[in-house]
C-alpha positions in Angstrom: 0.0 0.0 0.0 1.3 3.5 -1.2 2.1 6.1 1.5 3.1 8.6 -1.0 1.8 8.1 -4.4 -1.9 7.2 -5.4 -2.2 3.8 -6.5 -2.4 4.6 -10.1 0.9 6.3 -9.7 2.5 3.4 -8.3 1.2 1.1 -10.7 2.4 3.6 -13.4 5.8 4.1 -11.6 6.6 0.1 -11.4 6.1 -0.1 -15.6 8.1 3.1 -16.0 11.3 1.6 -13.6 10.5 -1.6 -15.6 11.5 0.0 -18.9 14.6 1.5 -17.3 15.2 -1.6 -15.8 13.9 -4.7 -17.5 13.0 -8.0 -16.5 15.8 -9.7 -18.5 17.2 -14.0 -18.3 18.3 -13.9 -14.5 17.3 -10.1 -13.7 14.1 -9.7 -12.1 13.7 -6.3 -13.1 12.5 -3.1 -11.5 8.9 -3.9 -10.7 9.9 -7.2 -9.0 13.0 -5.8 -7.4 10.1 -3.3 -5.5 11.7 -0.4 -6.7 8.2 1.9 -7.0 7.9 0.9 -2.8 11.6 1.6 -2.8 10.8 5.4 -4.6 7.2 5.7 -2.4 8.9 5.3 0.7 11.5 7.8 -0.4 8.8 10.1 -1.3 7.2 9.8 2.3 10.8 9.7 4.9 8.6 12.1 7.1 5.4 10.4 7.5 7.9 8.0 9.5 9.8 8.8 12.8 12.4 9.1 12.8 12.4 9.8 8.7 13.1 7.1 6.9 16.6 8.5 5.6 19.8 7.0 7.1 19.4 3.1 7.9 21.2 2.7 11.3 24.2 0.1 11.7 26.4 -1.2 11.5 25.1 -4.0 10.9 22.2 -5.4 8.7 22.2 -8.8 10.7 22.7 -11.4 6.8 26.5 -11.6 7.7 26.8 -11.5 11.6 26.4 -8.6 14.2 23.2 -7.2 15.7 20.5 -6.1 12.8 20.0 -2.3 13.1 20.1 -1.0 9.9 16.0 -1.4 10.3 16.9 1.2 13.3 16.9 5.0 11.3 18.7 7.2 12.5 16.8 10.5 13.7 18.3 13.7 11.4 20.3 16.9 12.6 18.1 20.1 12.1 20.3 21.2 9.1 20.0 17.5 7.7 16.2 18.1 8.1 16.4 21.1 6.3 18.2 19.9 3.5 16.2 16.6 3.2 12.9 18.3 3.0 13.5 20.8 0.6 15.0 18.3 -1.4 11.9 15.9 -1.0 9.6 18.5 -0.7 10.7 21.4 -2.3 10.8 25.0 -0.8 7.0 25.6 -0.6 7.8 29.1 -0.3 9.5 28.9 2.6 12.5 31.4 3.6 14.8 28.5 4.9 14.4 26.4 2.4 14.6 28.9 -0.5 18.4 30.6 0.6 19.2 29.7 -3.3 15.9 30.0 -4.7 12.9 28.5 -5.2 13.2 24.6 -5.1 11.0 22.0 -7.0 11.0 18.9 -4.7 10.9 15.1 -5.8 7.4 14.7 -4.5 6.4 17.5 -6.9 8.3 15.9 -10.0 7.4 12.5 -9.2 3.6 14.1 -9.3 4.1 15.8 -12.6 6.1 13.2 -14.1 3.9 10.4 -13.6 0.9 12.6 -14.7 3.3 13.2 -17.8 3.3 9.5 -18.7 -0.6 9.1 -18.2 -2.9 6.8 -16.1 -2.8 4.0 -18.9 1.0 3.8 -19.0 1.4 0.2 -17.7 -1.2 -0.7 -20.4 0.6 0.7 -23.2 3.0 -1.6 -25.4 6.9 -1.4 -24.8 7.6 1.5 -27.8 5.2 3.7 -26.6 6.4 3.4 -22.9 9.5 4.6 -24.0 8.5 7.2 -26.3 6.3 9.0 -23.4 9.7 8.5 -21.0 12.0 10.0 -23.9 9.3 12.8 -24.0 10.4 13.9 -20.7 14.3 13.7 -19.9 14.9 15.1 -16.7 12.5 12.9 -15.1 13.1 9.7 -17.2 16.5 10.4 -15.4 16.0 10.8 -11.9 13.5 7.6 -12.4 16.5 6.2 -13.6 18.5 7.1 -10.4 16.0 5.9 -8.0 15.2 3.1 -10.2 19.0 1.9 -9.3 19.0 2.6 -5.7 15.9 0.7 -5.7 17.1 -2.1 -7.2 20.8 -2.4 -5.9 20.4 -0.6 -2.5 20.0 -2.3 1.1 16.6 -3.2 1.4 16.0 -1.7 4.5 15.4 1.2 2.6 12.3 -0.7 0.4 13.5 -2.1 -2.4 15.9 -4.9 -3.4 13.1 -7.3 -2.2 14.2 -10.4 -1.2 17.9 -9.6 -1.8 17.0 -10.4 -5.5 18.9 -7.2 -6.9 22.2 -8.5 -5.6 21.8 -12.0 -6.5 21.3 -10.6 -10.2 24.6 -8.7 -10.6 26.3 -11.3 -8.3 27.2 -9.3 -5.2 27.4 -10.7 -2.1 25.8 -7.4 -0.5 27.0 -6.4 3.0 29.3 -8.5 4.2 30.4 -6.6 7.6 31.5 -7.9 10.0 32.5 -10.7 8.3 33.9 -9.0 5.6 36.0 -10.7 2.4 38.8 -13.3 3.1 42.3 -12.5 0.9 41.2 -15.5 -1.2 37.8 -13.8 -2.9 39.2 -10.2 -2.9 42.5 -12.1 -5.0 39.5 -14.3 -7.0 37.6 -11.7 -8.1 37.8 -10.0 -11.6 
């Protein structure tokens, strides 16, 4: 369930990281990788507390040590700042606007996915990709979620069932165990 985005946005936001990041021989892709939660939960860090910003540590728990990265970390009120006008945008606040007037990811998220219309997901792989070529600076910060989504600890939403790192074959954190001389010397 959203916390962010409407449902229709979701649904559109999983095709659109799809394209970006396709379901290909091994590779889950995007949508099963839970990259649209991944971007939602992102989109909402302060409808949790503490925001959902900084997994805590040091360790996740899959390699040894205590799990706390599901432990966020509560932000410094300059970290605050700076995440919510990023996320947010400046809203015509005076903090937030000390080098101008700031269009925030929810906004472009709202306008980009409005962009690609409510039948998106229905549409046929060429015409997905001519409605995110129509639009370059969002197709690209899609693109950059899309990855941390996909790649990223999962804590954080996404990379759903460690799937992400089993595609591109990394062994994900690995603290405190850490490598052994042999695999750092084995690897290419």
């Amino acid at each position: 369930m959203p916390r962010f985005l409407t449902d229709s946005e979701h649904r559109t936001l999983a095709a659109a990281c799809d394209r970006l990041i396709p379901p290909l021989d091994a590779h889950p892709g995007a949508a099963a990788l839970g990259v649209a939660d991944y971007v939602d939960t992102l989109l909402a860090a302060f409808t949790f507390d503490p925001p959902r910003i900084f997994a805590g540590g040091p360790y996740s728990g899959r390699a040894g040590g205590d799990a706390s990265f599901d432990d966020f970390l509560a932000l410094s009120p300059l970290e605050e700042l700076a995440w919510r006008t990023r996320i947010e945008g400046s809203r015509g606040e005076p903090a937030r606007e000390f080098n101008g007037p700031v269009v925030g990811w929810q906004q472009r998220y709202r306008d980009g996915l409005g962009g690609l219309g409510a039948d998106f997901a229905d549409q046929p792989p060429g015409e997905q990709d001519r409605r995110l070529d129509a639009d370059p600076a969002f197709k690209a910060l899609c693109y950059e979620h899309a990855c941390e989504g996909a790649y990223g600890a999962p804590e954080y939403g996404g990379n759903r069932g460690l799937a992400g790192w089993t595609a591109i074959h990394f062994a994900g954190d690995v603290q405190p165990r850490g490598y052994t001389d042999e695999a750092v010397s084995g690897r290419d």
